[in-house]
C-alpha positions in Angstrom: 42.6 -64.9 3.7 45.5 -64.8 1.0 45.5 -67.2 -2.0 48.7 -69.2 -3.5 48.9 -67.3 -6.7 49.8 -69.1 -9.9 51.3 -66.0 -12.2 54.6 -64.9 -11.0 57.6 -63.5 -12.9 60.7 -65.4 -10.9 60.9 -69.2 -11.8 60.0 -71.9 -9.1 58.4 -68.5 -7.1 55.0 -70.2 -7.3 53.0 -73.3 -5.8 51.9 -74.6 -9.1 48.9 -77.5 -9.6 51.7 -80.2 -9.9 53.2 -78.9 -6.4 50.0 -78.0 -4.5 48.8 -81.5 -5.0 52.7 -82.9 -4.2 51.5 -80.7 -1.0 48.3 -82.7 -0.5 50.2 -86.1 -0.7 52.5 -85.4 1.9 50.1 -85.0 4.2 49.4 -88.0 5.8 45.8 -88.2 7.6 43.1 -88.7 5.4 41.5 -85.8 3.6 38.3 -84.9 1.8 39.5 -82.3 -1.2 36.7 -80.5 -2.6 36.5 -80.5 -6.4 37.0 -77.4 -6.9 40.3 -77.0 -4.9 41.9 -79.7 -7.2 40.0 -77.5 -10.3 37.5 -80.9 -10.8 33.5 -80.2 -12.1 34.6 -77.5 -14.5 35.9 -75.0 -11.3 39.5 -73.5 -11.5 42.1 -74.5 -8.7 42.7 -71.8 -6.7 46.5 -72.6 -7.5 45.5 -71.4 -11.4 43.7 -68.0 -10.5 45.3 -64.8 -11.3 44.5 -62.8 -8.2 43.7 -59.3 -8.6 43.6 -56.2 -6.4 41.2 -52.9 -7.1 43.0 -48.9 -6.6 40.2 -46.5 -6.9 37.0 -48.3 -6.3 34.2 -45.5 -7.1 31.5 -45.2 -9.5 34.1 -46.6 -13.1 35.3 -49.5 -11.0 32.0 -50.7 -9.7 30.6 -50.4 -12.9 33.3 -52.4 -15.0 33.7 -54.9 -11.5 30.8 -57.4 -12.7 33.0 -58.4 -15.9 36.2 -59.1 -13.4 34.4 -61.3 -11.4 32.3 -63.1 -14.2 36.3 -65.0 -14.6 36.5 -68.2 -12.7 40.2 -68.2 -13.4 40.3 -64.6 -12.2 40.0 -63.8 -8.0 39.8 -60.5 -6.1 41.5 -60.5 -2.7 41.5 -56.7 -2.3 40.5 -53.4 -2.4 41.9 -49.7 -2.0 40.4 -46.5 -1.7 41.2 -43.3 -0.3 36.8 -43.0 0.5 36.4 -45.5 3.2 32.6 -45.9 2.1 33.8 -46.8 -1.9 36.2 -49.6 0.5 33.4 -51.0 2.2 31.0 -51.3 -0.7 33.3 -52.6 -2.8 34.7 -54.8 -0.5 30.8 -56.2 -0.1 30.0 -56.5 -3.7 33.2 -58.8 -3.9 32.3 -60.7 -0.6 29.1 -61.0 -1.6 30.1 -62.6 -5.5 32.4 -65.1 -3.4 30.1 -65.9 -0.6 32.9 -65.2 2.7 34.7 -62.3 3.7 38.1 -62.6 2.8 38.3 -59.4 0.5 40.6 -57.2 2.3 40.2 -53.5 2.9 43.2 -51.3 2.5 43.2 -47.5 3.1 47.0 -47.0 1.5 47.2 -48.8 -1.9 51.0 -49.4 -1.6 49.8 -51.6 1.1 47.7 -53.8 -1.6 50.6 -54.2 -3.6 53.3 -55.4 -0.7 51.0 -58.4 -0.9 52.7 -61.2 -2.8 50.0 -63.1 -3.3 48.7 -60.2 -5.6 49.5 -60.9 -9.2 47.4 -57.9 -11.1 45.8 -54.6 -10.7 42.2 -53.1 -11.7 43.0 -49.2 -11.8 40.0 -46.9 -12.0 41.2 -44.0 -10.1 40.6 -40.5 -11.2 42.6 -39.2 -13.8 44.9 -37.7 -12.0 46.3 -41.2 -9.8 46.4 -43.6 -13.6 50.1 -42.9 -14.6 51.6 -42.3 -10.7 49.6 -45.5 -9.5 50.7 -47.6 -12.5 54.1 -46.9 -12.3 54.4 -47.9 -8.7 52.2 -51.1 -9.7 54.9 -52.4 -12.3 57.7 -51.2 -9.7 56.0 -54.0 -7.8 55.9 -56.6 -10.2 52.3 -56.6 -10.6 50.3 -56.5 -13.9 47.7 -54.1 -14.8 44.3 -52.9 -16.3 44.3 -49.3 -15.7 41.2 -47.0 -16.8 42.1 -44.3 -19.6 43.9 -41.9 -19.9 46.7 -43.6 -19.0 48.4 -39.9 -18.3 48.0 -36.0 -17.8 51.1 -35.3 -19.4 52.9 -36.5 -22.2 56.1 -37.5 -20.6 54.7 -39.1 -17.7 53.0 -41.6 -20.6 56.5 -42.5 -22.2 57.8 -42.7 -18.4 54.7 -45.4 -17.8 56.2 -47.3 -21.3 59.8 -47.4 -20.2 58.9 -48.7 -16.9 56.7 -51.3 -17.9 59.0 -52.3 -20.4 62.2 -52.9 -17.2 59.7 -54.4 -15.0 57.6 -56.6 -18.0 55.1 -55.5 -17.0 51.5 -56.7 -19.0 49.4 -53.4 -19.1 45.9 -53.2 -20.7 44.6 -49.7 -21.1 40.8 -49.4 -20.7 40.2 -48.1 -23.9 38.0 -51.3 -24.9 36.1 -50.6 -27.9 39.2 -52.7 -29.8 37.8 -55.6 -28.5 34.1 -54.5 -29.4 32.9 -56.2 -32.7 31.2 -53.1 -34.4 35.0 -51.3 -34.0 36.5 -54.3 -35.2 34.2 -54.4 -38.5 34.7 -51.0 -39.3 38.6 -51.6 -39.1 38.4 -54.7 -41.2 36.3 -52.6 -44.1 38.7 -49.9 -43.9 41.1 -51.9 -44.0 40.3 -54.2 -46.9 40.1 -50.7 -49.1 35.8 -50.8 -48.9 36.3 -47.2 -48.8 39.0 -46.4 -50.7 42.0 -44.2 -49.6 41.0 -42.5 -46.4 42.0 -39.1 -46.1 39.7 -37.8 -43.0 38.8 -39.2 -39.4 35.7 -37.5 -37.8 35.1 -38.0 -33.9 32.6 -36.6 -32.1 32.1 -36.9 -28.2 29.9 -34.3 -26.0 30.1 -30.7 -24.6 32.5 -30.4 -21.2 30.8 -28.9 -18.0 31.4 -25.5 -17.0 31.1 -25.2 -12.7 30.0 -22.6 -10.7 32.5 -21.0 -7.9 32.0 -22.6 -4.1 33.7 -22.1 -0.6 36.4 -24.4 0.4 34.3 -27.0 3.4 35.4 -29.3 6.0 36.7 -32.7 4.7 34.1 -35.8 4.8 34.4 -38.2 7.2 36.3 -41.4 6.1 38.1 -39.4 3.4 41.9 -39.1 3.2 42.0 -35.9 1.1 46.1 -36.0 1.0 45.4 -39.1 -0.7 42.9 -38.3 -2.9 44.7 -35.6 -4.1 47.8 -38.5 -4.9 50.3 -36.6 -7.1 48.8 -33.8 -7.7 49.2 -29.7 -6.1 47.5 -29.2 -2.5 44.3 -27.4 -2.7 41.0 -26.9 -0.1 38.6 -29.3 -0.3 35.8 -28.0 -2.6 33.1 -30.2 -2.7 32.2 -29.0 -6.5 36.0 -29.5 -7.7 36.5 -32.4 -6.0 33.4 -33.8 -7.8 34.4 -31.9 -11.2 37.5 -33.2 -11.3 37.3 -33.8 -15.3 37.3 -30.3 -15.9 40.2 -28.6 -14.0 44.1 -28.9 -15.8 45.8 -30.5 -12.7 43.3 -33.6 -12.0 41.8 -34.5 -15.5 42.4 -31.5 -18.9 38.7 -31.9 -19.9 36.4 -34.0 -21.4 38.2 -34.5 -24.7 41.5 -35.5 -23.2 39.4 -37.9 -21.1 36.8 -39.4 -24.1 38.8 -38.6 -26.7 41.3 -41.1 -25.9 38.9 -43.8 -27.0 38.1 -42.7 -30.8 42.4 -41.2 -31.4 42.7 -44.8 -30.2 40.6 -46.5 -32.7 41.7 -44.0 -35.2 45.3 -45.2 -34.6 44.3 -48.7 -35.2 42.7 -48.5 -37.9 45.1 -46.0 -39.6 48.2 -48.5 -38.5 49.8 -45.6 -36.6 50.3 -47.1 -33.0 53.7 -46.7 -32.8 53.4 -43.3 -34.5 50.9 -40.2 -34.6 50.1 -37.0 -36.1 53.0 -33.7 -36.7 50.7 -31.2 -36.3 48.0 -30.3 -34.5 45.4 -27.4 -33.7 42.6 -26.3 -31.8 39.8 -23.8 -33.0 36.3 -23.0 -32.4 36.9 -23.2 -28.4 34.1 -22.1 -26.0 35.6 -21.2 -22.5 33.8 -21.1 -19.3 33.5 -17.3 -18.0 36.0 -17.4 -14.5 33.8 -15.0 -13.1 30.7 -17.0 -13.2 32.6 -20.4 -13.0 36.2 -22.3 -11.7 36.4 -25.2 -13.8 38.9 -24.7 -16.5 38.7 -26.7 -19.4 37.2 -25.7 -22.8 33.2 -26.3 -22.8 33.3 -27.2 -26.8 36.2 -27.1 -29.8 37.3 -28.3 -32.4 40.4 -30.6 -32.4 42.2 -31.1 -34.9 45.9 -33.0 -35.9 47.6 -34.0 -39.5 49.3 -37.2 -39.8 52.7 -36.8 -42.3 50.5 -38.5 -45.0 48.2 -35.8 -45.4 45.7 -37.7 -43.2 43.4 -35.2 -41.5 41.5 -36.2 -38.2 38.8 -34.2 -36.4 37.6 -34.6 -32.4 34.5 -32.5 -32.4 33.6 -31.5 -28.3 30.2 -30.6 -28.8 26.7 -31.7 -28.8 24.4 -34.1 -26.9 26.5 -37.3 -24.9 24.4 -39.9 -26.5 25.3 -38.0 -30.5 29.1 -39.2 -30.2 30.5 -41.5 -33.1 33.6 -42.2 -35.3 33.2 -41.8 -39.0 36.5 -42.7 -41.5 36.1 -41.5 -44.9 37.9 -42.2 -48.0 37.6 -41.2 -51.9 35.5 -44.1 -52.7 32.6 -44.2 -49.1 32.7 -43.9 -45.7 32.6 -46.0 -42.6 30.4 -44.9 -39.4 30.1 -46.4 -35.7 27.5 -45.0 -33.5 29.2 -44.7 -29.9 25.5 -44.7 -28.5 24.3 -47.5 -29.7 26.9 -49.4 -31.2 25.1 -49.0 -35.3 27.4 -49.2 -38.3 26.3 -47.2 -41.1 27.9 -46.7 -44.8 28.1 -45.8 -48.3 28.1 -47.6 -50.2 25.4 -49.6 -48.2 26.5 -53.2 -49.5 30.0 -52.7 -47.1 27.1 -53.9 -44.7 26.5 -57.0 -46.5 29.3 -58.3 -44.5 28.3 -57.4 -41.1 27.4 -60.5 -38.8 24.9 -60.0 -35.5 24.5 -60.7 -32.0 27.5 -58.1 -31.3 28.0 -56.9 -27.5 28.1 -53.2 -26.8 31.2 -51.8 -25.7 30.0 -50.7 -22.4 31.2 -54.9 -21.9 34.4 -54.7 -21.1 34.7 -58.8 -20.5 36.9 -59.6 -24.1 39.1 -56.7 -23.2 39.3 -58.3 -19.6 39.8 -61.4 -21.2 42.5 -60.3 -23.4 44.5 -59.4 -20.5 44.0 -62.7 -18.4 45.3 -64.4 -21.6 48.5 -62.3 -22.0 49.3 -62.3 -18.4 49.5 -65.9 -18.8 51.5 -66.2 -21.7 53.1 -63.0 -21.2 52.5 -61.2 -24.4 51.7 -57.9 -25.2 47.9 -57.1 -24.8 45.7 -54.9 -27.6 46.1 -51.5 -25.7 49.5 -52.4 -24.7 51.4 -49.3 -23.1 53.1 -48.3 -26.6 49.7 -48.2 -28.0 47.9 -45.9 -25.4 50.6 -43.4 -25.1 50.3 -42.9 -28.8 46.6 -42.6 -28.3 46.9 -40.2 -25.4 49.7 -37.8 -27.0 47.4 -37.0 -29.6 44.6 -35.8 -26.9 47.0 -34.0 -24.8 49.0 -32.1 -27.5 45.8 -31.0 -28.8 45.1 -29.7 -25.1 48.4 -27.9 -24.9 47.8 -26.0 -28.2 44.2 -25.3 -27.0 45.9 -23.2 -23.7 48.9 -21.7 -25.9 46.3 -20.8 -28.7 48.3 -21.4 -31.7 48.9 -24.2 -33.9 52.0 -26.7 -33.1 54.3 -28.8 -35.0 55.7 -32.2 -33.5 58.1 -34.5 -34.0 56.7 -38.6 -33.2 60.4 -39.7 -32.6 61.6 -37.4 -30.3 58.3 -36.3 -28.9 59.0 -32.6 -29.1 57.1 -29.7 -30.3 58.8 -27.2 -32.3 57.5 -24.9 -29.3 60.0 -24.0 -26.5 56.9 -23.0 -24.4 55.1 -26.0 -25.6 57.8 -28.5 -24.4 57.8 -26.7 -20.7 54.7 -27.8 -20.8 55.2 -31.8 -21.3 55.7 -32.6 -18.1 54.7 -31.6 -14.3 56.4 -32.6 -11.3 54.4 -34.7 -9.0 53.9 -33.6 -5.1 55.5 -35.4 -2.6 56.4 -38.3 -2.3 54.8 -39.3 -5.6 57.7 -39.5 -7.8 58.1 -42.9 -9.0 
C-alpha cells in the first residue's frame, strides 16, 4: 500500500490535510473516519507523514531503524537491499512496528525511488554505495539521511554538494554526535574561551584489521553481487573481503577514513571551519598489514595529522583499544575532553564542569539528529551535517589517506580543492563502473 505523502518540492503536487478532508466531504455515503486518519487523539494524519524508504538495510540500518520509527510524523513504505535476507528482515521489523504488511520489498533501489509517494531516504549502505546512491536519491527529488562517509573520494563529495544544491535537496549526514549533549557542551566551553586559545585537537579512534588471504567462492543465494559491488571495480566474491570491506581502498580506505569522519567533524564545528579545512596534512607512524600473510590494505595504526592556516594543529590517532576513543581540544589556558565510550566530559580546570547539566543521551541515539532532519525537510532548511559541512569533514579524512599511500606530506588549497601534488590530484577522483555515473 502507498501513502499520500505530504512533503513534496512542486506546489499543489500534494493532497494536503485541508484537501484530503475536501476528499472525505465529497463523498457522499456516510463514513466512519478513524481518529487517526484525520490526525485526532494526538496521532498524525497520514496526509502529514514524511514517508521514508531504506537503501542498504544490514547490520548500521537495523541498528539506527528503532529511532526512525519511534516518529509518528515519520512512515517507512520501503526497503532495498541487494541481500534478499537483510530485505526480508527488515521489511518484518517495519511490518511488525506498523502492525500490516504494507512495507514493500525492492531488490533494485532505483525502483524505491520511482515511487512518488516516497519523500526521503535512510542510507546505510557500505561505504562504497553513500556518494553514488545519494546522488541518484537527490536526482529523484528525494531527501536524505545517509550514513558517513558521505564519499571515497574527494571529488565525488563536492559532486554530492553541487547536486544537492540543483536538486534542493535536504541531506543529513550520519555523523550525529552534533546533536549529542556532551559534544554540544564541550563546543559551548570552547567556545566561550573556558580554555583559552586552542591550538591542538587530539582524536583518537581504534586499531584497523589486518585480513588473512582466502579463495574466491560461489556467490550466496539471494545475493546480487553486481549490485553489491554498486560503483565500484568487478572482483570474485571473497567471503573475507566482502565482509572486510572497511579495509580495502576501493570499498571503504580504512578505519580512520570511516571513524574519523566523526571527531574532523566535531573538530570543524567547534573550530568554525565548516566551510573551510586544513592546508596541510601528513601521515606518520603507519603500521601496514604484511601482503604475504594478509589482503586487506589499509594501514592497521598511524598517526594523522593536518594544520589549519591559523597554526591550528589536529591529531587522529588509529590505535589502541575501540572502547579508548575520545576528542580532547586544548588551548593555553585547559583542556576540554569527551569520552567516545561513554560519553564523560573531563577538564582542567575542573570548575569548566560546574556548568554541565545531566540526564544527557549517548550518541549511539541518533533520534535528535533524526529529528533535525524531519524538521528541515519540512521547512526546508539546511540541516546540522548539511552536505557543505560533511564534505569538509570528509576531505580532511581522505587527504590524510592519500598522503598515507604517496608517503609524503601534502599541501592543499580549501578553495580550489587541489593539492600542490600532481600525483596527489590524480588521485581525487575514480571513475565509477558502469552504469553508475550519476
Amino acid at each position: 500500500m502507498q501513502m499520500t505523502s505530504l512533503i513534496k518540492r512542486s506546489p499543489g503536487s500534494a493532497l494536503n490535510r485541508r484537501g484530503f478532508l475536501s476528499t472525505l466531504g465529497a463523498i457522499t455515503s456516510p463514513l466512519i473516519i478513524p481518529g487517526s486518519v484525520l490526525g485526532l487523539n494526538g496521532a498524525v494524519a497520514p496526509s502529514n507523514r514524511i514517508v521514508f524508504g531504506g537503501i542498504g538495510m544490514g547490520n548500521r540500518a537495523m541498528h539506527i531503524l528503532p529511532n526512525f520509527l519511534a516518529f509518528p510524523d515519520l512512515h517507512f513504505a520501503a526497503v532495498s537491499d541487494a541481500r534478499a535476507d537483510r530485505r526480508q528482515i527488515s521489511k518484518t521489523a517495519i511490518d511488525q512496528h506498523y502492525g500490516n504488511s504494507d512495507c514493500d520489498d525492492l531488490p533494485d533501489f532505483r525502483d524505491l525511488l520511482a515511487r512518488k509517494d516516497i519523500d526521503a531516504v535512510f542510507i546505510a549502505t557500505g561505504n562504497r554505495w553513500h556518494a553514488t546512491a545519494s546522488m541518484f536519491a537527490a536526482k529523484a527529488g528525494k531527501d536524505i539521511y545517509c550514513e558517513k562517509p558521505i564519499s571515497l573520494t574527494i571529488r565525488e563529495g563536492r559532486e554530492l554538494v553541487t547536486m544537492a544544491r540543483q536538486h534542493g535537496t535536504i541531506y543529513q549526514a550520519g555523523t550525529q554526535r552534533r546533536s549529542t549533549q556532551s559534544y554540544q557542551f564541550a563546543r559551548e566551553m570552547v567556545r566561550q574561551g573556558r580554555i583559552g586559545k586552542v591550538h591542538t585537537v587530539d582524536m583518537q579512534m581504534w586499531t584497523g584489521a589486518a585480513i588473512p588471504h582466502e579463495s574466491p567462492k560461489p556467490i550466496p543465494d539471494g545475493w546480487n553481487y553486481d549490485m553489491w559491488l554498486g560503483p565500484v571495480q568487478w572482483r570474485p566474491f571473497v567471503p573475507a573481503r566482502v565482509n572486510g570491506w572497511a579495509y580495502f581502498w576501493d570499498t571503504g580506505e580504512g578505519m580512520h577514513t570511516d571513524m574519523g569522519t566523526h571527531y574532523t567533524d566535531q573538530m570543524q564545528w567547534v573550530l568554525g571551519t565548516d566551510d573551510t579545512g586544513p592546508v596541510e596534512f601528513e601521515a606518520t607512524d603507519l603500521v601496514w598489514p604484511d601482503p604475504k600473510q594478509f589482503m586487506s590494505e589499509t594501514a592497521i595504526s598511524g598517526t594523522f595529522k593536518f594544520r589549519y592556516a591559523n597554526g591550528v594543529r589536529g591529531y587522529l590517532y588509529q590505535r589502541g583499544a575501540f572502547a579508548d576513543r575520545y576528542i580532547r581540544y586544548v588551548g593555553d589556558e585547559g583542556w576540554i575532553q569527551v569520552d567516545d565510550e561513554t560519553d564523560i566530559v573531563t577538564a582542567e580546570p575542573k570548575s569548566i564542569l560546574d556548568a554541565k547539566t545531566t540526564g544527557w543521551v549517548s550518541w549511539a541515539n541518533a533520534g535528535a539528529h533524526i529529528r533535525n532532519l524531519l524538521d528541515c525537510i519540512r521547512r526546508r532548511r539546511p540541516t546540522l551535517c548539511n552536505p557543505e559541512v560533511a564534505h569538509r569533514a570528509q576531505t580532511i579524512c581522505e587527504a590524510t589517506t592519500i598522503s598515507a599511500r604517496l608517503g609524503k606530506k601534502l599541501s592543499w588549497d580549501p578553495v580550489k580543492e587541489l593539492f600542490n601534488d600532481e600525483t596527489a590530484n590524480r588521485m581525487l577522483y575514480r571513475q565509477p563502473r558502469a552504469p553508475w555515473r550519476v
